[in-house]
N, C-alpha and C positions, 0 to 999 in steps of 0.2 A: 809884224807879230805872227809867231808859229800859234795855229790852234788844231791841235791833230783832233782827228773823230774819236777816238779812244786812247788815253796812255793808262795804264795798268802797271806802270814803274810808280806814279807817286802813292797808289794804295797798298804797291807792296812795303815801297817804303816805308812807311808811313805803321805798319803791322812788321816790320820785318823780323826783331827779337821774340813776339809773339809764332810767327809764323816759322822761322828756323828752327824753334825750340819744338815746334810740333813735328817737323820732318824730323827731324832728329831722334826724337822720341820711337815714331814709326820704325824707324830705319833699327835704332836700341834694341825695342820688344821684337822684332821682327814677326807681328802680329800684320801682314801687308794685305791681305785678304779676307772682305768682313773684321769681322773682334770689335772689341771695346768701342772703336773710334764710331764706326759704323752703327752701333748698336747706341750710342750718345746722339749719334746725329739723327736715328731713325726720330729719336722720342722727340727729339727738340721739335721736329719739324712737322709731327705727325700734332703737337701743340699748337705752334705756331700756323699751323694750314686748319685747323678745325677739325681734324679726319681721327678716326679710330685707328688707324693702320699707315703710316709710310713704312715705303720697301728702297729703299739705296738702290739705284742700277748705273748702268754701264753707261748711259746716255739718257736723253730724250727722246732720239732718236727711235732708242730699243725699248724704251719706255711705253708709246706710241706700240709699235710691233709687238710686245710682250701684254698690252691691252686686249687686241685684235688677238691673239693668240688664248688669250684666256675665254675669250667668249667663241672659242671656236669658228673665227670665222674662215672662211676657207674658196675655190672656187664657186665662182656665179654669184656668191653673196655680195649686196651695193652695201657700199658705206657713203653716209651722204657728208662731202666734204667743202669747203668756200673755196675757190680756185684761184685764190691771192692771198698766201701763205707758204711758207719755206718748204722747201720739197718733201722733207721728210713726209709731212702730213699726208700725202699723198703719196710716196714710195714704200712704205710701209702694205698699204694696201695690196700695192701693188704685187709686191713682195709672195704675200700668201693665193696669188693667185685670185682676189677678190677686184671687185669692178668699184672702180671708183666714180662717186654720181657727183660732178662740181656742179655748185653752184654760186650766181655771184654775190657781192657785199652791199652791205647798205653804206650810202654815201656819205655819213658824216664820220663817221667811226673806221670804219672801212673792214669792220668785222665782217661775219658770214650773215646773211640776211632772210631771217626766220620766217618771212612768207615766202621766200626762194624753197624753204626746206621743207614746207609743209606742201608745195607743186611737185617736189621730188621724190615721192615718200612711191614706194610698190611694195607689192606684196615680198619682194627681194629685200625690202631694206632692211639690215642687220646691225646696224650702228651709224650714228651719228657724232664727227666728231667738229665741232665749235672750236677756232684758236680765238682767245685772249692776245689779239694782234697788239704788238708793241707797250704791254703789258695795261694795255683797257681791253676790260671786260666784255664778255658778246654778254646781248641780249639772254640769258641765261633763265628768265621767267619764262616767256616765250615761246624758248628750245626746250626747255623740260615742259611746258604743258602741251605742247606738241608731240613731242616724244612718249609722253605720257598715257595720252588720246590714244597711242599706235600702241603698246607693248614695245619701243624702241629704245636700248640700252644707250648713254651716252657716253662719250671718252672726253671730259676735257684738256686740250692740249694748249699747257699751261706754259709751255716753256719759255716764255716771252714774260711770263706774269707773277711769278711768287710774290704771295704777301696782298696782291691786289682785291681791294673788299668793293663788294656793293655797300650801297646807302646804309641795311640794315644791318651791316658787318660782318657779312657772311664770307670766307673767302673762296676764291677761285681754285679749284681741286676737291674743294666738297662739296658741290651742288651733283654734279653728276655720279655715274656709277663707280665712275674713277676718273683719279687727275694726271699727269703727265708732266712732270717737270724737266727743264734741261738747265744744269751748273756748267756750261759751255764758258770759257774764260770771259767772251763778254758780256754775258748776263752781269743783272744786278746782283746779284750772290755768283760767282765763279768761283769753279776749283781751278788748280794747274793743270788743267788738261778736260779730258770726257769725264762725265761725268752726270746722274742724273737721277729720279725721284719719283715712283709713284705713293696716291693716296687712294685710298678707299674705305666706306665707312662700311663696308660687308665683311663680317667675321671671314665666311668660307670664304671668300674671292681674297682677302687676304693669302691666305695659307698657300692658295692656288699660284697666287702671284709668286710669292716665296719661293716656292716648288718649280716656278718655269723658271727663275733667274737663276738656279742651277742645277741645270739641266732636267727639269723634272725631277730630280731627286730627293728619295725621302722614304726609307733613311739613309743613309749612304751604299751605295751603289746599288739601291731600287730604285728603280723607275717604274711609275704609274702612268707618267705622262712624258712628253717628247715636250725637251726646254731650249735650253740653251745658255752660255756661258754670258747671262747678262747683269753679274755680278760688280759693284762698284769697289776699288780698290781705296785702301785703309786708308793710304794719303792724299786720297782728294777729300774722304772723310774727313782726317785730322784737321785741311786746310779747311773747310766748310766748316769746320765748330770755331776755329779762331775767326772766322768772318761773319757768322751768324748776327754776334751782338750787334755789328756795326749794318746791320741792313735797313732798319729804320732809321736810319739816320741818314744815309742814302738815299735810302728813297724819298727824304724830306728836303735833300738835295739837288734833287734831277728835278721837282719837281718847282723847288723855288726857279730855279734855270730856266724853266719851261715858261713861270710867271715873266720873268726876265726877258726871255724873248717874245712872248707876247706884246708885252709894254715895250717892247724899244721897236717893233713890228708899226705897232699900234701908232708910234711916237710919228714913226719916220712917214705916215700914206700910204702904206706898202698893206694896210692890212685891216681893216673897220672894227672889225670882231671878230671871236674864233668859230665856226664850222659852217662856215660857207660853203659850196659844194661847188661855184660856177666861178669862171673871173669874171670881172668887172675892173672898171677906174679906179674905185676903192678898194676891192682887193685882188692885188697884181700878186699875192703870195695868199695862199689857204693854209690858215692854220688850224692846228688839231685841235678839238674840245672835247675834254671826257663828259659825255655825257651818256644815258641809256635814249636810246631811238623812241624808246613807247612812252616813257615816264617823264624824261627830260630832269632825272635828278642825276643830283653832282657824283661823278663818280672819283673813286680813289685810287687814280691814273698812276702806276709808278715810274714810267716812261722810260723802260731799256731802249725806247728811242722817240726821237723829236721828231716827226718823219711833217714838213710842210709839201704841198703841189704848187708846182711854180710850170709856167708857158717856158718853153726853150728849155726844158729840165738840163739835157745831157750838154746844152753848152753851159750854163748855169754853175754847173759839175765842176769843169775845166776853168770855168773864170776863177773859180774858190781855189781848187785846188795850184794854180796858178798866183796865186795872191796866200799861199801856204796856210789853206783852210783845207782839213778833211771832211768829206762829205761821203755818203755811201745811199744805192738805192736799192732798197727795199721795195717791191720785188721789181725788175724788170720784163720778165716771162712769166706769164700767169699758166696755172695749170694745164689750160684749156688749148693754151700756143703751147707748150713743150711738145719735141717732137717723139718723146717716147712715147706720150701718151695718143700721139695721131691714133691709132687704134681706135681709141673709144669713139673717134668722128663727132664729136663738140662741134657745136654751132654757136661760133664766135661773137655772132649779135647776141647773141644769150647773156653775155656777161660785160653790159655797157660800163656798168661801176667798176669793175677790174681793169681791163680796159684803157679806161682813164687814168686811174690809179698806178697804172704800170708804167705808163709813158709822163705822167707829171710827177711824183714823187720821190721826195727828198730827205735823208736822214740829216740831219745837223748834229755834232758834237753835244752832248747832254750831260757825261761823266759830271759825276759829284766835285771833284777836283776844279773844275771849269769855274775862272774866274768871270766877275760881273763886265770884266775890259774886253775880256778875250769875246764874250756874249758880241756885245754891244759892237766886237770891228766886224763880227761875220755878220752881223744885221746891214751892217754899213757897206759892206763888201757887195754885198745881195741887191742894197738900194742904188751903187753905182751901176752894177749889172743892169739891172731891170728901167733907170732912166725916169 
């Protein structure tokens, strides 16, 4: 049995008369930049996130950078970051010449870990940005009364997590000063390509953000401010509004999947319950559980990935994909080993949860599309491995 980590053929298919007719249309108006499409998906999503204001950009990437650029941050200023999370979150900083302060994750979630952040904090600290690792929530009470105690702006970097709610229904990109989204083809909402999203619930920081995605300008060809070409094009727009409807439904997807693999986890010995932090006899495989570190309520996990810790990760890798399973690890180098950042001189005991997390962690196959057989041979693949 083939079970790739992601196919993105059967959602096209699956949309393709929807999805043709909107290129099409694009390509028609030749509206390709900003217009209509962009201006439909600002509202939809500026609803659907909670926020007063989305802005379309170029990425998440630049989303992230266009954050840090709006609050002026510039040399010598820390930005305090989790050190087990996709580079951007950190190159970005890096980027305006500002000092990035990692710290590590808390161990069941494996988000950024809010008494790490409030050890981190100097009279330099100019921002703090929390990711929504594999689309569960960080501790987000926590980080803002913390931040809140300081005078410290927050970025949440959401790009792992649209749609993702705490208990009280709040979502992720509106607790902070602004959110950060990426529609990178594997997300749970993908466009055909880059593509990506901020929110914020600030009139002026709106307008400001506006103004940096292009170029500072405003009205045309004044400049107030130094921007940049971090504008989202009309047909990742168009593509994002035919794929909007179908995201809760996805997400109710990835997450029945997730139940799925639990239970057959659960089934096989391989697994007790979900957020164990250690092996053990009973659990030869750590599985994820959304839940909050402080409160222990259920959180509303969308899971753009399955990510379990398993002992022998990287042979583990090879037996799956060898048995034509895809698997992918999220992260292997945490901030603190890259050797760009050898500069800042991190002290690698510093970050025992990252760490760990680098060297056992496992993405498994989660797409919506994924059947309950296909679930059940990788669980079984996994239980031959492990013995």
């Amino acid at each position: 049995m083939n079970v790739p980590l992601l196919d993105l053929r059967q959602q096209y298919n699956s949309l393709k008369t929807e999805l043709d007719a909107a290129l099409i249309n694009v390509a028609q108006t030749q509206m390709l930049v900003l217009g209509p499409e962009v201006d439909k998906l600002e509202c939809t999503l500026a609803e659907y996130c909670d926020a007063r204001h989305a802005i379309g950009v170029s990425s998440g990437t630049d989303a992230l950078l266009m954050a840090l650029m709006a609050l002026d941050i510039s040399a010598g200023d820390e930005v305090i970051l989790p050190t087990y999370s996709f580079f951007a979150t950190a190159g970005v900083v890096a980027r305006l010449g500002a000092v990035s302060v990692f710290v590590d994750s808390e161990p069941v979630t494996l988000n950024i870990d809010p008494v790490k952040i409030r050890e981190a904090i100097t009279p330099r600290t100019k921002a703090i940005i929390p990711v929504h690792l594999y689309g569960q929530a960080a501790a987000m009470d926590e980080i803002m009364a913390i931040a809140d105690e300081h005078g410290i702006p927050v970025i949440e970097d959401a790009a792992q997590a649209i749609g993702t709610q705490f208990p009280d229904g709040r979502k992720v990109g509106s607790v902070g000063l602004m959110g950060c989204f990426s529609f990178y083809p594997t997300k749970n909402l993908g466009a055909f390509g880059d593509a990506g999203l901020m929110t914020t619930n600030d009139d002026a920081l709106a307008v400001k953000l506006r103004q940096i995605r292009n170029h500072g300008m405003e009205p045309r060809y004044y400049h107030r401010l130094i921007g940049g070409n971090f504008r989202i094009d009309a047909i990742q727009a168009a593509v994002l509004n035919v794929k909007f409807p179908h995201l809760e439904s996805w997400h109710a997807a990835r997450r029945r999947n997730a139940e799925l693999y639990t239970q057959f986890f659960k089934s096989a010995g391989l697994a007790e319950k979900e957020g164990v932090v250690k092996f053990d006899a009973k659990n030869k495989v750590l599985l994820p559980q959304a839940v909050f570190k402080s409160s222990g309520a259920t959180n509303y996990h969308i899971y753009n990935q399955y990510v379990i810790r398993v002992e022998k990760r990287d042979e583990l890798r090879k037996f799956l994909s060898d048995n034509s399973i895809g698997a992918e690890i999220y992260y292997p180098v945490p901030f603190h080993r890259q050797e760009c950042f050898a500069y800042l001189q991190p002290n690698d005991s510093d970050f025992p949860v990252a760490n760990f997390a680098a060297a056992t962690s496992l993405a498994l196959p989660i797409y919506p599309e994924l059947t309950r057989e296909q679930i059940e041979f990788v669980v079984e693949k996994i239980g031959d491995f492990l013995g």
